[in-house]
C-alpha positions, 0 to 999 in steps of 0.5 A: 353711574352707568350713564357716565360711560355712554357715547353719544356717537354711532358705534360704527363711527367710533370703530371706523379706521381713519386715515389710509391704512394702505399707506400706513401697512407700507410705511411700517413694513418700509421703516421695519426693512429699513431698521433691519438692514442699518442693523445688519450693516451696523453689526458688519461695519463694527464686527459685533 
């Protein structure tokens, strides 16, 4: 039953990042702000 949970790829190519992890950490920090401030404009327009 052991076998059945094995990979057949190189460990360090399973724990690899793909993609740009630049782009992504800036496009998270941007759509964060930009949350941020359409709630507070959301709380000033409707007075909540």
């Amino acid at each position: 039953m052991a076998e059945h949970w094995k990979h057949t790829a190189d460990p360090a190519e399973i724990m690899r990042a793909n993609g740009h992890p630049e782009l992504e950490y800036a496009a998270g920090w941007t759509i964060a702000g930009l949350v941020t401030i359409g709630t507070i404009l959301a709380a000033w327009v409707f007075a909540i």
